[in-house]
DORO-843017 format. One line per 10 residues: their letters; for each residue y, z, x of C-alpha. Coordinates in nm, 2 decimals. Example, Ala and Ser with C-alpha at 12.3 -4.5 7.8 and 13.67 -1.06 7.14 Angstrom:
2
AS> -0.45/0.78/1.23 ~ -0.11/0.71/1.37
***
This chain:
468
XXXXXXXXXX> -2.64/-5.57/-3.62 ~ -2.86/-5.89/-3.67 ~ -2.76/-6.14/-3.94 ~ -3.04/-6.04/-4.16 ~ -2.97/-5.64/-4.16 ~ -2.59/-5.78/-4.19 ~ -2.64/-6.01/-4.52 ~ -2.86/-5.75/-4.67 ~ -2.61/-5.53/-4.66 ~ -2.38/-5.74/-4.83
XXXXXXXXXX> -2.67/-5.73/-5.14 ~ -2.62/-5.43/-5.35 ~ -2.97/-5.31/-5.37 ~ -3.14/-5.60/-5.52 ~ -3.53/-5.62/-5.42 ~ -3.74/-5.95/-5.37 ~ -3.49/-6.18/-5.64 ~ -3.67/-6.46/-5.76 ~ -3.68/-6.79/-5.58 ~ -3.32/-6.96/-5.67
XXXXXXXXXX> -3.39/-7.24/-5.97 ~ -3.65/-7.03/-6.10 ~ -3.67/-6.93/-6.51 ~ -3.45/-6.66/-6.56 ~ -3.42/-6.52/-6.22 ~ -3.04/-6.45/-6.05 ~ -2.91/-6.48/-5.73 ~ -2.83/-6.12/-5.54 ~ -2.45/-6.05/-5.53 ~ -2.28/-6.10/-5.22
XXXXXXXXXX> -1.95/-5.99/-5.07 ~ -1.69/-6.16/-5.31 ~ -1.95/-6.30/-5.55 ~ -2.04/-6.18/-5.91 ~ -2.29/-5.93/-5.93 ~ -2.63/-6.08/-6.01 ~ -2.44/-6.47/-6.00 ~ -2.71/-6.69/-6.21 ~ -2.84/-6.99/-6.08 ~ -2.62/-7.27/-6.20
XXXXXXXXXX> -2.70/-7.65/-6.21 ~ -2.55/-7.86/-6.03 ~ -2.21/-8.04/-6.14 ~ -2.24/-8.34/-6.30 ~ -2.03/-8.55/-6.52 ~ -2.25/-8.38/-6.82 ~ -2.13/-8.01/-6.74 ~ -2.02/-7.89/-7.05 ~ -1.77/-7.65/-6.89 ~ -1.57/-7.72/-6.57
XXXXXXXXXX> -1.69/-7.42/-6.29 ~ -1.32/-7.31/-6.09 ~ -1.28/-7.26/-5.76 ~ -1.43/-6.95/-5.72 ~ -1.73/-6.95/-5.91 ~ -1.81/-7.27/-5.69 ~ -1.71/-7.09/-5.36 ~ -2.00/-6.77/-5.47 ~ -2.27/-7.01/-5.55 ~ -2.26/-7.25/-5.26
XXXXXXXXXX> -2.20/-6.88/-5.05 ~ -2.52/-6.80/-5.22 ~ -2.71/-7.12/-5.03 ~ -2.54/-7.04/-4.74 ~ -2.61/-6.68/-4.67 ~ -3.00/-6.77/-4.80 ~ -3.03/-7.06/-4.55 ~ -2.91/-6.90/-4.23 ~ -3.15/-6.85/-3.93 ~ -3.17/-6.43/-3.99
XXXXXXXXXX> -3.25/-6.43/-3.65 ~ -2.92/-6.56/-3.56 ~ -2.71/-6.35/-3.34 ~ -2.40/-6.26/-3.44 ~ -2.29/-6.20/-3.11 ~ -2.24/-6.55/-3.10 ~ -1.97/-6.67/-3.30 ~ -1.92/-7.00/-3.20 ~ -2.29/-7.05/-3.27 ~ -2.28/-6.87/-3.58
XXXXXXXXXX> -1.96/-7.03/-3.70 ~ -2.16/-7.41/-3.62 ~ -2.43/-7.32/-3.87 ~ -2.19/-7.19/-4.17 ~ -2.03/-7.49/-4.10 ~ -2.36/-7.77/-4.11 ~ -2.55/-7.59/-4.40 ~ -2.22/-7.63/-4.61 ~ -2.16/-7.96/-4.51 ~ -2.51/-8.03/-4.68
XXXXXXXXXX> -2.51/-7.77/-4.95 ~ -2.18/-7.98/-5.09 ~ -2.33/-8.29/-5.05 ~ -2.66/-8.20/-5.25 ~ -2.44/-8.08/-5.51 ~ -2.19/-8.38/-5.51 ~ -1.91/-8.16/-5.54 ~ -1.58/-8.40/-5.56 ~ -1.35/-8.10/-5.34 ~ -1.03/-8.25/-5.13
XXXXXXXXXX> -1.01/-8.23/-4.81 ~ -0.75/-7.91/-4.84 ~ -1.04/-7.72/-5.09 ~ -1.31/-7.83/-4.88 ~ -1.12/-7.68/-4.59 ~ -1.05/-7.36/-4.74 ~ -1.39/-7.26/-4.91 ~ -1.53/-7.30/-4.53 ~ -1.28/-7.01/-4.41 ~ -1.35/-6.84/-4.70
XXXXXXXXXX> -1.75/-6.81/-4.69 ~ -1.75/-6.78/-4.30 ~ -1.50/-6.49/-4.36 ~ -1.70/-6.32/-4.59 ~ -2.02/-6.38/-4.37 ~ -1.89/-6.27/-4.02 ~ -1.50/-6.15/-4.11 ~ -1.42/-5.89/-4.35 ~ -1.36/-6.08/-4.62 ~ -1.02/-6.12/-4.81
XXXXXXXXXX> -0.87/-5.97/-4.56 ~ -0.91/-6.18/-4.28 ~ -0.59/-6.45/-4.40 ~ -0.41/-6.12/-4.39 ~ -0.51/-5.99/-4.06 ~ -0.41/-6.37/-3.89 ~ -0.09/-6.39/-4.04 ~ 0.13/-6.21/-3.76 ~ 0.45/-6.12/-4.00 ~ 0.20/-5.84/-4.16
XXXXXXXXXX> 0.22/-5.57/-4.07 ~ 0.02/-5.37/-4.24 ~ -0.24/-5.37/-4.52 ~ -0.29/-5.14/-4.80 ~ -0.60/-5.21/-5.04 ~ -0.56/-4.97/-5.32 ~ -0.94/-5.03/-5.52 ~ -1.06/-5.40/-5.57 ~ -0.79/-5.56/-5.76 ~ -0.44/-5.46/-5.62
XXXXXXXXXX> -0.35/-5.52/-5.21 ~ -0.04/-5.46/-5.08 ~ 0.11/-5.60/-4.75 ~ 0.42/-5.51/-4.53 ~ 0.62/-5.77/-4.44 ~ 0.98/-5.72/-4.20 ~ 0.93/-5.33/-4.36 ~ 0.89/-5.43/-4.74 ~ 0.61/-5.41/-4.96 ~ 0.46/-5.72/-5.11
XXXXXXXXXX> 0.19/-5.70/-5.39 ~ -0.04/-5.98/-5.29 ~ -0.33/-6.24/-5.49 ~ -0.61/-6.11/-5.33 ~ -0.87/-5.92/-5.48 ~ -1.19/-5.75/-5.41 ~ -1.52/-5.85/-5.67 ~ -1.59/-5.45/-5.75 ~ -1.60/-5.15/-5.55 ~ -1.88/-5.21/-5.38
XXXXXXXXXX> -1.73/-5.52/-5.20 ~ -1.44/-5.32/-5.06 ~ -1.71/-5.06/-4.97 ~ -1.92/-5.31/-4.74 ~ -1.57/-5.37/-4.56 ~ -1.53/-5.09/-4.52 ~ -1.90/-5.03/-4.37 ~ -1.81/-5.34/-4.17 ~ -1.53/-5.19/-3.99 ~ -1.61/-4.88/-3.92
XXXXXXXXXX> -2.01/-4.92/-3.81 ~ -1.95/-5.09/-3.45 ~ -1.75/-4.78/-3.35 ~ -2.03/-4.54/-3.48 ~ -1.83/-4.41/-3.79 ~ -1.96/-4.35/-4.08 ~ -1.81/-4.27/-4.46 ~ -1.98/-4.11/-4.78 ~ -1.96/-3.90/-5.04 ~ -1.99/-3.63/-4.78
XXXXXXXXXX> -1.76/-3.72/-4.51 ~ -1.54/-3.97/-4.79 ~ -1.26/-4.01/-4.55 ~ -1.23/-4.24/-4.22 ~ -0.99/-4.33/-3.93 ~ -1.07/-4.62/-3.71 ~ -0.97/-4.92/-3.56 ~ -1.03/-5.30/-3.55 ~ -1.12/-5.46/-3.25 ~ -0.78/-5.59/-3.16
XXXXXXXXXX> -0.62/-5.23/-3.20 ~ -0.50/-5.22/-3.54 ~ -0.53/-4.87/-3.68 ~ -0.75/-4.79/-4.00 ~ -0.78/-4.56/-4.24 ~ -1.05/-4.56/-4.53 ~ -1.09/-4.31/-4.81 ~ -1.33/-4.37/-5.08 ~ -1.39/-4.18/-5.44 ~ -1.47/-3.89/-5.56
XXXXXXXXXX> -1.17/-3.82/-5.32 ~ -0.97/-4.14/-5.46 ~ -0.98/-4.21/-5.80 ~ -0.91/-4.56/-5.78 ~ -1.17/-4.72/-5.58 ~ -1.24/-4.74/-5.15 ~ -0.89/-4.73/-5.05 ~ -0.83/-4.91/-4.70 ~ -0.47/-4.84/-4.52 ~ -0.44/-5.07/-4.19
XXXXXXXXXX> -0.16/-5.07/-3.92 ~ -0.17/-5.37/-3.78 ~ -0.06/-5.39/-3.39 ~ 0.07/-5.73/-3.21 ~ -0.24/-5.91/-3.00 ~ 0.04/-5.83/-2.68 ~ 0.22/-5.48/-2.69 ~ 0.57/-5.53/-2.78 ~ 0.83/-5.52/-2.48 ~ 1.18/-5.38/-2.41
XXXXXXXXXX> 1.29/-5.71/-2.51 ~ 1.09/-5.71/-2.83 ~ 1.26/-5.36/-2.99 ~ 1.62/-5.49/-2.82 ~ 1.57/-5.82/-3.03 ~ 1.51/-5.63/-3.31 ~ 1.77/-5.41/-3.30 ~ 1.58/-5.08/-3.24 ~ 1.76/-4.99/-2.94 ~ 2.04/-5.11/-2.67
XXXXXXXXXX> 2.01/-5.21/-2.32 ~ 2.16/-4.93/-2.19 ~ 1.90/-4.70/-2.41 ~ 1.57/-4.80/-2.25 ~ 1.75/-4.81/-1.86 ~ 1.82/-4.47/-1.98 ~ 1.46/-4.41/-2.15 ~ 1.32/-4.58/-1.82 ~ 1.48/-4.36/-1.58 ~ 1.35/-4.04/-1.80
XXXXXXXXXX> 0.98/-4.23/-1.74 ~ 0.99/-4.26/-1.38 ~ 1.16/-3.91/-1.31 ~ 0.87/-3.75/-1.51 ~ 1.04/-3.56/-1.79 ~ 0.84/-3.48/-2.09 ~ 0.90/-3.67/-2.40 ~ 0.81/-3.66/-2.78 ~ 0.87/-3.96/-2.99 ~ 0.97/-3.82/-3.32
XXXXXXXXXX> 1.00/-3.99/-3.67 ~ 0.85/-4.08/-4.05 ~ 0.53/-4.24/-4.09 ~ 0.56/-4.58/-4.03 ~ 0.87/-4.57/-3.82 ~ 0.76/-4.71/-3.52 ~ 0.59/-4.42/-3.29 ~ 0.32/-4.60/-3.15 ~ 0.51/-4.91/-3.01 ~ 0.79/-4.69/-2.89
XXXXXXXXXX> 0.53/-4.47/-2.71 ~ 0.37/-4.80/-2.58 ~ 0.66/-4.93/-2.46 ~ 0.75/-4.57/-2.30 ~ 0.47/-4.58/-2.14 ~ 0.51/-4.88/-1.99 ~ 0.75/-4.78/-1.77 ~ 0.52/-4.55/-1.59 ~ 0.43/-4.64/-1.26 ~ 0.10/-4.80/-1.12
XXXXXXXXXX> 0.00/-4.63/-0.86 ~ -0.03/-4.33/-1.11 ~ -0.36/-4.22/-1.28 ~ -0.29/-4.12/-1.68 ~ -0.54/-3.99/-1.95 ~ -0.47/-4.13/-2.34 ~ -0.60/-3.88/-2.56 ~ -0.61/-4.02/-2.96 ~ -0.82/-4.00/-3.29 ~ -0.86/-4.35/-3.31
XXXXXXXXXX> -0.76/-4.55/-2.94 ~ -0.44/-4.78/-3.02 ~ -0.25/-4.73/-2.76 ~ -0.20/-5.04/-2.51 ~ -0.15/-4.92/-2.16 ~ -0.13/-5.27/-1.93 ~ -0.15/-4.99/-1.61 ~ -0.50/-5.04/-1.39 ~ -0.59/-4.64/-1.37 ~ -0.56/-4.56/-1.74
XXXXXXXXXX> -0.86/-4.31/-1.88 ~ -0.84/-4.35/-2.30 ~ -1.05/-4.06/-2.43 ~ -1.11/-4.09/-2.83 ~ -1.23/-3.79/-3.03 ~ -1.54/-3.79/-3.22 ~ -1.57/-3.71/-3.60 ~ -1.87/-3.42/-3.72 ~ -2.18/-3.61/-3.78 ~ -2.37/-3.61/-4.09
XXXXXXXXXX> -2.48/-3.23/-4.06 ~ -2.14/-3.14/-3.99 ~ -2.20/-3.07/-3.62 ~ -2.06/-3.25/-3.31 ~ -1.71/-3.31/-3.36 ~ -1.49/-3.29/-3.07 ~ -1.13/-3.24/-3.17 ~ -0.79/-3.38/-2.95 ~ -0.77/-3.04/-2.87 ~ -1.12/-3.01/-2.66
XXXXXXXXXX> -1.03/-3.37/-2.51 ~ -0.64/-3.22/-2.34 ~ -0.83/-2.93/-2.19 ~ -1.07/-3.15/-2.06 ~ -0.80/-3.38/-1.96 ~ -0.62/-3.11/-1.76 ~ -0.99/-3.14/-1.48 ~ -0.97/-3.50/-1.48 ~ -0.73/-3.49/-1.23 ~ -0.44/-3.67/-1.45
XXXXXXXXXX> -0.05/-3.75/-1.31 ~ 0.02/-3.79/-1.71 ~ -0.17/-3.71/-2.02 ~ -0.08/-3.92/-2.33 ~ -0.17/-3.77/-2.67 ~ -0.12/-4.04/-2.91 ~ -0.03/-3.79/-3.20 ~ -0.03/-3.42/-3.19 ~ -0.12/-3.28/-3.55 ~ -0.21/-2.92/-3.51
XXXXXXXXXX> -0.37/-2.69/-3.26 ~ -0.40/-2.91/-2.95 ~ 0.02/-2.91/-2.96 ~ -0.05/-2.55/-2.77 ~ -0.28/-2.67/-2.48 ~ 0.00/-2.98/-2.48 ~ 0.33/-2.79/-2.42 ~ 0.06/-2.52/-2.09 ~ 0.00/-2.91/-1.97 ~ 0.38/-2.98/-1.93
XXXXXXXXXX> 0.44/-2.63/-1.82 ~ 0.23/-2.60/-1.56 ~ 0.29/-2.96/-1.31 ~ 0.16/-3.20/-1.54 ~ 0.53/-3.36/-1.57 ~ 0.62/-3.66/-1.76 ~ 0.35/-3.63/-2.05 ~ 0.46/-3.79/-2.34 ~ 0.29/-3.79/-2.71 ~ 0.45/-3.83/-3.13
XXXXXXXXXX> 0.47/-3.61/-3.36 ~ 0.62/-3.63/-3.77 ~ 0.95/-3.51/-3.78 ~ 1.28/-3.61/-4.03 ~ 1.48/-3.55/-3.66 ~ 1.48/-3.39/-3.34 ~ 1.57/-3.01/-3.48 ~ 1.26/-3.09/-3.73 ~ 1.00/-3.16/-3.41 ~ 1.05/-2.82/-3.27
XXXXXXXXXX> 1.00/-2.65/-3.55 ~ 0.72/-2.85/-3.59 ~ 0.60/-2.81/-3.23 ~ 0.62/-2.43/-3.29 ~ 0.42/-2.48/-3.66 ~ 0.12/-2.64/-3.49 ~ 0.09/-2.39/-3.23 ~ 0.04/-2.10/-3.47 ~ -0.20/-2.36/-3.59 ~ -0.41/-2.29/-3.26
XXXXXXXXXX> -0.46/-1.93/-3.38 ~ -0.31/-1.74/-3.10 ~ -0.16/-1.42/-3.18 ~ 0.18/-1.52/-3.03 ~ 0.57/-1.42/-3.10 ~ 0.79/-1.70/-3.22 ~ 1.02/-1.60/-2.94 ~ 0.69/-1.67/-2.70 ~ 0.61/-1.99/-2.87 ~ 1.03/-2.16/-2.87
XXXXXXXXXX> 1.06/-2.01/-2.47 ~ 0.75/-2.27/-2.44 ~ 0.83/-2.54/-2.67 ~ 1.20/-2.53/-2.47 ~ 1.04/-2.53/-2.12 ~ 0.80/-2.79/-2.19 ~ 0.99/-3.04/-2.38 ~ 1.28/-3.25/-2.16 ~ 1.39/-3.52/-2.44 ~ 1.32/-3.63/-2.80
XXXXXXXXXX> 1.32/-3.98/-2.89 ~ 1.39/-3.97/-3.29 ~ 1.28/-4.28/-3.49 ~ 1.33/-4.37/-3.82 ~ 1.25/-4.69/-4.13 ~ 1.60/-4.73/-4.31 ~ 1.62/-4.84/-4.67 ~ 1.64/-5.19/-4.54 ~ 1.33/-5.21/-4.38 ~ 1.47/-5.18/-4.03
XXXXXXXXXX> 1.32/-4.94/-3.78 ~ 1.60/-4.80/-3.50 ~ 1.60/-4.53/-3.26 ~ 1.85/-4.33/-3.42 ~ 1.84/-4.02/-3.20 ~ 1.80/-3.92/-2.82 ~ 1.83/-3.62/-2.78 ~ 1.75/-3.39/-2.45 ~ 1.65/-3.02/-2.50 ~ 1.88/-2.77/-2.27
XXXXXXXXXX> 1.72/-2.45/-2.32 ~ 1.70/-2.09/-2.47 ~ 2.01/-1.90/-2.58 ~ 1.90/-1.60/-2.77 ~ 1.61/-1.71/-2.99 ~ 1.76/-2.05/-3.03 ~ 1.65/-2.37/-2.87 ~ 1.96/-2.55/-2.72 ~ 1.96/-2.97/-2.80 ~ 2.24/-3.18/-2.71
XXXXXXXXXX> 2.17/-3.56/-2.84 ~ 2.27/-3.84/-2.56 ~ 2.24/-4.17/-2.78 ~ 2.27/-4.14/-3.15 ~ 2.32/-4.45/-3.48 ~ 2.56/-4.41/-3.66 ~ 2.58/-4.63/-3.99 ~ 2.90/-4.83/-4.08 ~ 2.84/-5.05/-4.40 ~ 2.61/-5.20/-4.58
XXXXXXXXXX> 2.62/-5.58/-4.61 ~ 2.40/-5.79/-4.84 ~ 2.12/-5.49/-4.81 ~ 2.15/-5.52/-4.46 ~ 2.24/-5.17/-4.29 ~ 2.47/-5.21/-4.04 ~ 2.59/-4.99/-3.75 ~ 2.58/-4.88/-3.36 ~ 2.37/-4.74/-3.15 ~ 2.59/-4.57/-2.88
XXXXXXXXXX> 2.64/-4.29/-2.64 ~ 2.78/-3.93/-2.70 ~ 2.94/-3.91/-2.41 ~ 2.78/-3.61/-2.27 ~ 2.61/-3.60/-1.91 ~ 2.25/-3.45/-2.01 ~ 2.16/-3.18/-1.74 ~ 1.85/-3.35/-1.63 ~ 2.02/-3.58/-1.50 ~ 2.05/-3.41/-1.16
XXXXXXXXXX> 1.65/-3.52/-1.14 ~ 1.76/-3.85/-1.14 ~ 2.00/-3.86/-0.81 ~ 1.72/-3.59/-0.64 ~ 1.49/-3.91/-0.66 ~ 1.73/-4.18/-0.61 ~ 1.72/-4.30/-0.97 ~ 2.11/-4.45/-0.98 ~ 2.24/-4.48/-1.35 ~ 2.51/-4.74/-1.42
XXXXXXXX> 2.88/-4.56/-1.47 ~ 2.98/-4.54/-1.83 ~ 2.62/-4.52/-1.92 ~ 2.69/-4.22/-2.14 ~ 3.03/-4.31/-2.28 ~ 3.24/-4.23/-1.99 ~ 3.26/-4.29/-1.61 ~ 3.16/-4.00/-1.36
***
């Protein structure tokens, strides 16, 4: 998008203003300004009322945005970020603004973040202990921070401003929302997942929900530090990886799915070629032969969308060792559990579940979802066939995200599916909010693990609670 397509759209629908100075004529809004700002005279020591902060920041934003090269290519940030950066430098010295060094400073970010950023939220989206950003409407943003919520300062102008962030995000990936199509998923360049939905749908205001993800994938190390899981859980989880059993990552929303699945992932050979399959593409495979397929929302007639579903059965002629589905929701769940069953072993993908017994029935939900005509019976001897483990994840009250079950999925007997969980938490205490407790084995040998010594994959003794 050039600059001048790029600051028009940050004008809500003002045509030809009037030169800036002139008798009665206003300034076009602009992202974080006050709609229809007037001109205002410089400060002098006669000012009879003292302008803050802000209402300095929108007018010298004003001169800015009116004095950049429109041809300017925004491609080019460091170029870009130069010229914010001179034509303040002389804007504030034609108005003999007295700012400090610190204000000076932070006006800059802020007018270069409203011109080439998204705005408000860019201080957000640097400070790494976020981890993720809810704008509910203009005035109210929430942040997560170490799994609590934090009502924030920032605000929005009106609803428009959060709308042309919106529009911001979502136009380089070829999205688009409306009163038509008012809700959104997408993602920021560096990952970070996004969702947007805007009124009549939300009644108050463009709602923006984004998951932010680390600029480097977390590592074993990472969830060990943070007490997600043991050691002796991920040699177990890595030995499940490389003897290509079928896993679902289980949990609540915001429990940690996606990094687990990443780090899951990770484990998965190089020499191997796997297919991501997602809504929005946030997974962050480091392997060379990775294929990410991303599904594509209807366009504005309501025609061309091509669900997760259409991408796994396309997946399945792609020649694929694994297929990752970053989330299966409904239908595609069916064409999921025929790729595990018929040699595509050691697929993975997540699911919403309150624990392992939940994602079957789940599992077994979504494929009635696919509109087959099948028995239940049908549907668990598939689910039960497909499926080798469950890795169950879950936010506790403190904020804390732990694995809290692993379980492994036996079989059939009758019309029930058999589970028997390997590594469970139990909880001991609380102490000062804090939840405490273990993470250890059950002490039962899963079955599978017969796969492990047929491709010399050697487990540690005592690995399950008991020497063998």
């Amino acid at each position: 998008m050039s600059l001048l397509k790029r600051i028009e759209s940050a004008r809500p629908g003002s045509s030809a203003p009037a030169a800036p100075g002139a008798p009665g004529s206003n300034l076009p809004a602009i992202p974080g300004g006050p709609p229809n700002a007037p001109v205002t005279p410089r400060l002098t020591s006669q000012a009879p009322v003292r302008e803050s902060f802000r209402d300095v920041k929108f007018r010298i934003q004003n001169r800015v945005i009116q004095d950049l090269d429109p041809k300017l290519d925004l491609s080019n940030q460091v170029e870009v970020r130069r010229q914010i950066e001179e034509i303040f430098g002389k804007v504030i010295d034609e108005e003999g603004l007295a700012l400090t060094r610190a204000e000076r400073v932070r006006m800059l970010e802020q007018i270069t973040d409203e011109i080439i950023g998204l705005g408000p939220l860019e201080p957000l989206l640097r400070d790494e202990s976020i981890t993720e950003v809810m704008v509910n409407g203009p005035r109210q943003v929430y942040i997560e921070r170490s799994g609590k919520l934090e009502l924030t300062n920032v605000v929005f102008q009106n609803d428009d401003h959060v709308m042309r962030i919106i529009d911001r995000i979502i136009a380089p990936i070829g999205r688009r929302v409306d009163e038509s199509s008012p809700m959104v998923d997408a993602r920021l360049t560096d990952g970070s997942r996004v969702n947007a939905i805007i009124p009549p749908l939300s009644l108050v205001g463009p709602v923006i929900t984004i998951r932010k993800f680390s600029a480097s994938p977390f590592t074993t190390d990472d969830l060990i530090r943070f007490g997600t899981a043991t050691p002796d859980m991920f040699e177990f989880l890595r030995a499940c990886v490389e003897a290509r059993l079928n896993v679902f990552v289980s949990g609540g929303t915001g429990s940690g799915k996606t990094t687990t699945l990443n780090v899951l992932s990770s484990f998965i050979p190089n020499d191997e070629r796997i297919v991501t399959i997602e809504d929005a593409a946030e997974l962050q495979l480091r392997q060379e032969h990775v294929v990410t397929l991303e599904s594509r929302p209807p366009n504005i007639e309501g025609k061309g969308a091509i669900p997760i579903r259409e991408l796994v059965r396309n997946a399945l002629r792609m020649r694929p060792d694994r297929i990752i589905v970053g989330e299966c929701r409904s239908g595609e769940a069916l064409d999921m559990l025929q790729a595990m069953n018929t040699g595509h072993d050691g697929s993975m993908s997540t699911g919403h579940a309150n624990s392992p017994r939940d994602m079957l029935s789940r599992l077994e939900t979504m494929v009635l979802m696919a509109g087959v005509d099948l028995p239940l019976r049908a549907i668990r001897e598939q689910v039960a066939s497909a499926v080798d483990l469950i890795v169950h994840q879950s936010r506790l009250k403190d904020g804390t995200r732990r694995i809290t079950n692993i379980t492994e999925v036996q079989g059939m007997e009758g019309d029930v599916i058999v589970m028997q969980d390997v590594f469970v938490f139990e909880q001991t205490g609380v102490v000062e909010g804090k939840i405490q407790g273990k993470l250890k084995p059950t002490g039962i040998r899963p079955k599978f693990v017969e796969k492990f010594e047929v491709q010399g994959i050697n487990l540690p003794p005592g690995l399950f609670g008991f020497t063998y």
